[in-house]
C-alpha positions as CSV (number, residue, x, y, z in Angstrom):
1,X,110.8,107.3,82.1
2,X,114.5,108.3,80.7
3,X,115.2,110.0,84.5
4,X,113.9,106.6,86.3
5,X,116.5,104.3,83.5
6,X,119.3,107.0,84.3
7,X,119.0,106.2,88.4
8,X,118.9,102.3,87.8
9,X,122.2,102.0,86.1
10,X,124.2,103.8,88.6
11,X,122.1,101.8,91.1
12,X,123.3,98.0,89.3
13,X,126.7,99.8,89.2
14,X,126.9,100.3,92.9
15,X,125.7,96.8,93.3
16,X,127.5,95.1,91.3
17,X,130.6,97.2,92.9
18,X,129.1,95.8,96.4
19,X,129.3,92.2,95.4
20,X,132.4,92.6,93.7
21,X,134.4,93.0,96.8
22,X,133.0,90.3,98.5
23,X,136.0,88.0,97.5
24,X,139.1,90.2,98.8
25,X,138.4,89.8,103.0
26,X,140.3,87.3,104.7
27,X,140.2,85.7,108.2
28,X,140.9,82.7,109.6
29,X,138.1,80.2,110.8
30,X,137.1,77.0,112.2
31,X,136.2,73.4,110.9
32,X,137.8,72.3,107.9
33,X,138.5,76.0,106.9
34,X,140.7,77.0,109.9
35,X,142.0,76.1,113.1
36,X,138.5,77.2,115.0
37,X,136.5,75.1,117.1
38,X,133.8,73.4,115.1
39,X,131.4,70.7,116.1
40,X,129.3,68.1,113.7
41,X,125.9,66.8,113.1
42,X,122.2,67.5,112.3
43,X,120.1,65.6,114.6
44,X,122.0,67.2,118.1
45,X,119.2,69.9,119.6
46,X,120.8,73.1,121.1
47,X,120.4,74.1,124.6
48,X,119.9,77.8,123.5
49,X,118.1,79.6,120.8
50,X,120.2,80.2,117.3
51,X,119.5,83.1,115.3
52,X,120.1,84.1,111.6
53,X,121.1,86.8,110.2
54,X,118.3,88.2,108.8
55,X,115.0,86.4,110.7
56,X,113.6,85.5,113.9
57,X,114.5,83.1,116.3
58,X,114.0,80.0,115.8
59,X,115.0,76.5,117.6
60,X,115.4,75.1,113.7
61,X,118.2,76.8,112.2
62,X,118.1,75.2,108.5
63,X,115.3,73.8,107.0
64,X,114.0,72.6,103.0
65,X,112.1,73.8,100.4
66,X,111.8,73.5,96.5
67,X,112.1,76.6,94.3
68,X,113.0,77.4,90.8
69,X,117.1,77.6,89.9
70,X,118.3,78.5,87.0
71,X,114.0,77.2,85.0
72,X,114.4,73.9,87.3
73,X,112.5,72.9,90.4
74,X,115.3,72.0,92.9
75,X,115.5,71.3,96.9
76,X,117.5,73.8,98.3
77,X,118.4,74.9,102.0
78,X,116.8,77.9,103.6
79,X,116.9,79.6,107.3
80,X,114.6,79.7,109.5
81,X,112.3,82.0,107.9
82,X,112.2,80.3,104.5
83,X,115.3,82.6,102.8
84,X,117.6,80.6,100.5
85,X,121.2,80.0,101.6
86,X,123.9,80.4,99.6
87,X,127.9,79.3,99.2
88,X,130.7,81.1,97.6
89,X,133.0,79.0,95.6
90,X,136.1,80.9,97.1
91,X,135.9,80.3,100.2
92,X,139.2,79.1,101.4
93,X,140.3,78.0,105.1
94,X,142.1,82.1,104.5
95,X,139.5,83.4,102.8
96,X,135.8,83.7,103.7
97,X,133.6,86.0,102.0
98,X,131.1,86.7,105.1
99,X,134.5,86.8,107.4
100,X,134.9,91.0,106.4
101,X,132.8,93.9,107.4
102,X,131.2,96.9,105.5
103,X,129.9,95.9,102.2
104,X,130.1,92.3,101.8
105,X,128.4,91.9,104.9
106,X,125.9,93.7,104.0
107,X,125.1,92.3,100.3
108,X,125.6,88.6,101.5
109,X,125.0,88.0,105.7
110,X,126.4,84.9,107.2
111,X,124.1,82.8,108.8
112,X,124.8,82.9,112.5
113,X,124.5,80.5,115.0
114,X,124.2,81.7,118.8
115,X,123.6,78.5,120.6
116,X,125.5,75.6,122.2
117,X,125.9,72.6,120.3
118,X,125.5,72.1,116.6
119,X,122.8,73.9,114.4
120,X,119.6,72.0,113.9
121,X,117.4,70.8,110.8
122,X,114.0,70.8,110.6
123,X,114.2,67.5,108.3
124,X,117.0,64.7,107.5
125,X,120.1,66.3,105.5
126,X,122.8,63.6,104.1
127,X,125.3,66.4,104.5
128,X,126.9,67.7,107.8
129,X,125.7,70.9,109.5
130,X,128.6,72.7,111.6
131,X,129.7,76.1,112.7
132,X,133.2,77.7,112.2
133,X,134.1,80.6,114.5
134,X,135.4,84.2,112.8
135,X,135.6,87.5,113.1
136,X,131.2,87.7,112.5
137,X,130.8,84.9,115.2
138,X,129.5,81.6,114.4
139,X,129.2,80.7,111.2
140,X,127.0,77.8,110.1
141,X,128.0,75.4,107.4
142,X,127.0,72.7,105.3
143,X,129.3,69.9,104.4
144,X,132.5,72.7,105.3
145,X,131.0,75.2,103.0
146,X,129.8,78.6,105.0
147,X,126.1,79.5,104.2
148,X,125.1,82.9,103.5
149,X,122.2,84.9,103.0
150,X,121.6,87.5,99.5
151,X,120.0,90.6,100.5
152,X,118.9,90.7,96.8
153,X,116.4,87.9,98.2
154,X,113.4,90.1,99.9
155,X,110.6,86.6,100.3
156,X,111.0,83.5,100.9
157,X,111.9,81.4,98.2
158,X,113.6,83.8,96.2
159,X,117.2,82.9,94.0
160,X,118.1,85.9,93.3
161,X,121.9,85.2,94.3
162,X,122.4,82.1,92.3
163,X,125.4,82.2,90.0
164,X,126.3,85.8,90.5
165,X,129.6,85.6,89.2
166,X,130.1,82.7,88.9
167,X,131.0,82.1,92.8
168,X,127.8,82.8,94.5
169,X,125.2,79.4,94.3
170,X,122.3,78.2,95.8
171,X,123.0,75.6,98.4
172,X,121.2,72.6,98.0
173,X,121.0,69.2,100.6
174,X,123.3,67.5,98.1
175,X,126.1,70.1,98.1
176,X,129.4,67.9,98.1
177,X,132.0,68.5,100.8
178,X,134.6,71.1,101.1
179,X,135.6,71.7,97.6
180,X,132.7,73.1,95.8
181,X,129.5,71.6,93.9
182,X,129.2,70.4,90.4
183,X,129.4,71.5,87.3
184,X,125.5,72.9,87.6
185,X,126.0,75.0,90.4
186,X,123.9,74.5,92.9
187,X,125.7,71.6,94.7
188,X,123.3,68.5,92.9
């Protein structure tokens, strides 16, 4: 039991190390957060496939669920495969957490889109989908803010990534535009 707790708090260490350096990369981007190409809408149906980082294909790149944030019951965003999407609060039109390689990559994948067009929804959003073009490819976003995965999520559903330090929240349909969510968080 003692040699199992000593191997779990170098292990959070590491991690929280991992996450950590996710704010330092910089690139420059598309849409509101660069001078990239980035197109607009929800409804428009790509001519290709997209894919995600982190799931299968799918011709729906973004879809809704309800899941427990921070002991309430909220509508958040998810990929294809049910995972919960995520913003960072820093994310600047020169810095883009997802944007670097190596370790941030790695703790929080950006959602990709491969396709032509804009990415899809599988229900009515009130907020913008787009995608902003850096050094990972296409990066999808929701209402300017670029959505990530949290490899600390392993099923569908999971939060595991909300409010890690402060800068790391669930995205939710009602996540404002470009300039962050409210005071809860989670963009409602």
């Amino acid at each position: 039991m003692l040699l199992r707790r000593f191997f779990l708090i170098p292990i959070g260490l590491l991690m929280v190390l991992f996450i950590a350096a996710c704010g330092s990369n910089t690139s420059t981007g598309g849409g509101p957060y660069g001078t990239g190409s980035s197109s607009t809408g929800s409804t428009t149906t790509p001519s290709s496939t997209p894919t995600t980082t982190g799931s299968s294909n799918s011709s729906v790149m973004i879809k809704t669920a309800t899941a427990q944030v921070n002991a309430k019951s909220v509508t958040i965003l998810t990929n294809a495969g049910g995972k919960t999407l995520y913003y960072f609060t820093p994310d600047t039109a020169t810095t883009a957490a997802g944007t670097g390689t190596g370790n941030c990559t790695s703790m929080w994948p950006p959602l990709l889109f491969t396709g032509t067009g804009s990415p899809t929804s599988s229900s009515m959003l009130s907020g913008t989908l787009s995608v902003q073009a850096d050094a990972n490819g296409n990066q999808v976003e929701y209402n300017g803010h670029p959505l990530y995965l949290f490899s600390g999520d392993t099923a569908a559903g999971q939060t595991n990534g909300e409010g890690i330090f402060g800068k790391w929240f669930v995205a939710t349909p009602d996540l404002s535009s470009q300039g962050g969510g409210s005071s809860n968080g989670y963009g409602n």
